[in-house]
N, C-alpha and C positions, 0 to 999 in steps of 0.2 A: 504494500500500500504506500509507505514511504515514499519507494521508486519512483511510484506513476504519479505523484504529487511531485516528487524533486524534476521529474523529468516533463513534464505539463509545465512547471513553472518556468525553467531553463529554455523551454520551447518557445512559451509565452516570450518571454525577456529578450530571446533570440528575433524573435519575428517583429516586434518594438524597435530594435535597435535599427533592423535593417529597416524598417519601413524610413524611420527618422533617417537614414543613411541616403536613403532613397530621395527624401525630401530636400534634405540640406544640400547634396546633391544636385538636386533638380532647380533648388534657386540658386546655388553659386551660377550653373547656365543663365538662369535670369537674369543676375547681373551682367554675362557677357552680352546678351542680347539684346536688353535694354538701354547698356552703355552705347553698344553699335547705333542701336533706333535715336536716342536721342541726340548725339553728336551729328546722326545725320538731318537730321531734321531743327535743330536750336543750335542757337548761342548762349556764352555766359552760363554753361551749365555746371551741375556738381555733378560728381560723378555717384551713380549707384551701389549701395551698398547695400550687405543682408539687411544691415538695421530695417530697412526701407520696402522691405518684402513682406507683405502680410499674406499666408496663407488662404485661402478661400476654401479650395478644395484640393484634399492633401492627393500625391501621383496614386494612382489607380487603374482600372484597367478602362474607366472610360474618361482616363486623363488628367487633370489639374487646372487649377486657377489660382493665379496671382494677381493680388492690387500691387503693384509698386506707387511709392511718392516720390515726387522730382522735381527740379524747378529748369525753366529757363526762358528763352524766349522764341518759340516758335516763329519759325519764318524770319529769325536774325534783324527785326525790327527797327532795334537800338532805342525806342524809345522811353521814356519813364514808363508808362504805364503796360509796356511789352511783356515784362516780365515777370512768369506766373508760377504757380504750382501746379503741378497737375498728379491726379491717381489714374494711372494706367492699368488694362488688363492684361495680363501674358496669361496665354492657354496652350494648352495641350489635347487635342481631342481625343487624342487614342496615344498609350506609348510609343508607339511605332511613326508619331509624329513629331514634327518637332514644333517647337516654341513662338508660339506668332504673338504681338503687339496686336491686341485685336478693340481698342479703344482707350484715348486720353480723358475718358469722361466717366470710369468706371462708375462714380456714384451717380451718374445720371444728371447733373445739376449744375455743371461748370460750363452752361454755356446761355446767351441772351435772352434766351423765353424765359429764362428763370431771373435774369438780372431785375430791378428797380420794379420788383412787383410786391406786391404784399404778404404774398406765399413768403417763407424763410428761404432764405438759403447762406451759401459758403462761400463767400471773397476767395477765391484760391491764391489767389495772389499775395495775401497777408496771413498763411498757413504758417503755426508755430510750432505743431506735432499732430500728428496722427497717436491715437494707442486702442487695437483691436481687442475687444473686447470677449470678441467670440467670433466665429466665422461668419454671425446676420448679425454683428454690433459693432461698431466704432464710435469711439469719442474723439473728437476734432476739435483744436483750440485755432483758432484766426480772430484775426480784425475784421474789422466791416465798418463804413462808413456811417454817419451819423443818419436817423434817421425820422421820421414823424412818432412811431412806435416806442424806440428807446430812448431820444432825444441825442445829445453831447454836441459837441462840436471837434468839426473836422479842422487838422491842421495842412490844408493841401492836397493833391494827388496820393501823396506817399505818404500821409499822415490821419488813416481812418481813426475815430472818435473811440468805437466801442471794441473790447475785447471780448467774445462770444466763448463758451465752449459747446460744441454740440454735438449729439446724440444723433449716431445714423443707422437706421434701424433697416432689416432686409422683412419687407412686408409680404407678407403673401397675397399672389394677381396683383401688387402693387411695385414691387419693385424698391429699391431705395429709398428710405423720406427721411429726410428729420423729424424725428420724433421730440426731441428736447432742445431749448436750446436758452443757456443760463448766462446772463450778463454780468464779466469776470472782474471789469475795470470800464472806465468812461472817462475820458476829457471832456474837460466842463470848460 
């Protein structure tokens, strides 16, 4: 009896290790493919690293998903307001494929239908950390500009009012949304 418990367990522990081997693995590639995709396409970038890899869905046999976070400025712009944050997706469809950059928008919200509306959303632009909560949760700290709702006042372009944390929640038939979102600091 001993046995098949010592040896169940060692099995167990065995098959943990390599999955994680498998994974840490599969994002050190992330970061070579992500460093490739952005330097081809920005300026003024950082360079990718694991910190910057949030798992989604761990490698499998019907693939993987990664958020990575980045910043730069697409399309080499140069100007003040160019340069952004973005959460990207790298996928895997099948292991036997390889690693595609398959959207800069992963949470769905970084782009002008959502901008100076009433709905919430996320300034990518003045992103100060991502921290994944769970595989359908992220907490995201940014700036945002002052506004009718929270008030403060703005110091310029490069100088939004309000510091935000928010809660990004994976909704079922909905996709992505802010679910919370708590005002951390304001210029008044």
């Amino acid at each position: 009896m001993f046995k098949k418990v010592f040896a169940s367990i060692l099995l167990s522990s065995f098959s943990l290790s390599v999955a994680y081997a498998s994974e840490l693995s599969e994002k050190k590639e992330v970061v070579h493919v992500m460093n490739n995709y952005i330097s081809s396409i920005s300026c003024m970038n950082d360079k990718v690293e694991l910190k910057d890899i949030f798992t989604i869905d761990k490698p499998s046999e019907n693939g993987s998903i990664y958020y990575i976070l980045w910043n730069g400025d697409i399309g080499c712009n140069g100007g003040t307001g160019t340069h952004s944050h973005y959460v990207s997706e790298v996928s895997r469809f099948s292991p036997n494929r390889p690693l595609l950059v398959t959207t800069n928008d992963a949470f769905g919200d970084n782009n002008e239908a959502f901008w100076n509306t009433d709905k919430a959303s996320i300034n990518y632009r003045f992103i100060q950390s991502i921290k994944q909560v769970s595989p359908d949760e992220f907490e995201i700290v940014s700036y945002d500009y002052a506004d009718d709702k929270f008030g403060g006042v703005d110091s310029g372009n490069m100088g939004p009012a309000n510091k935000f944390r928010y809660t990004v929640s994976l909704v079922e038939d909905e996709g992505w949304k802010i679910t919370k979102q708590v005002l951390l600091e304001q210029n008044k």
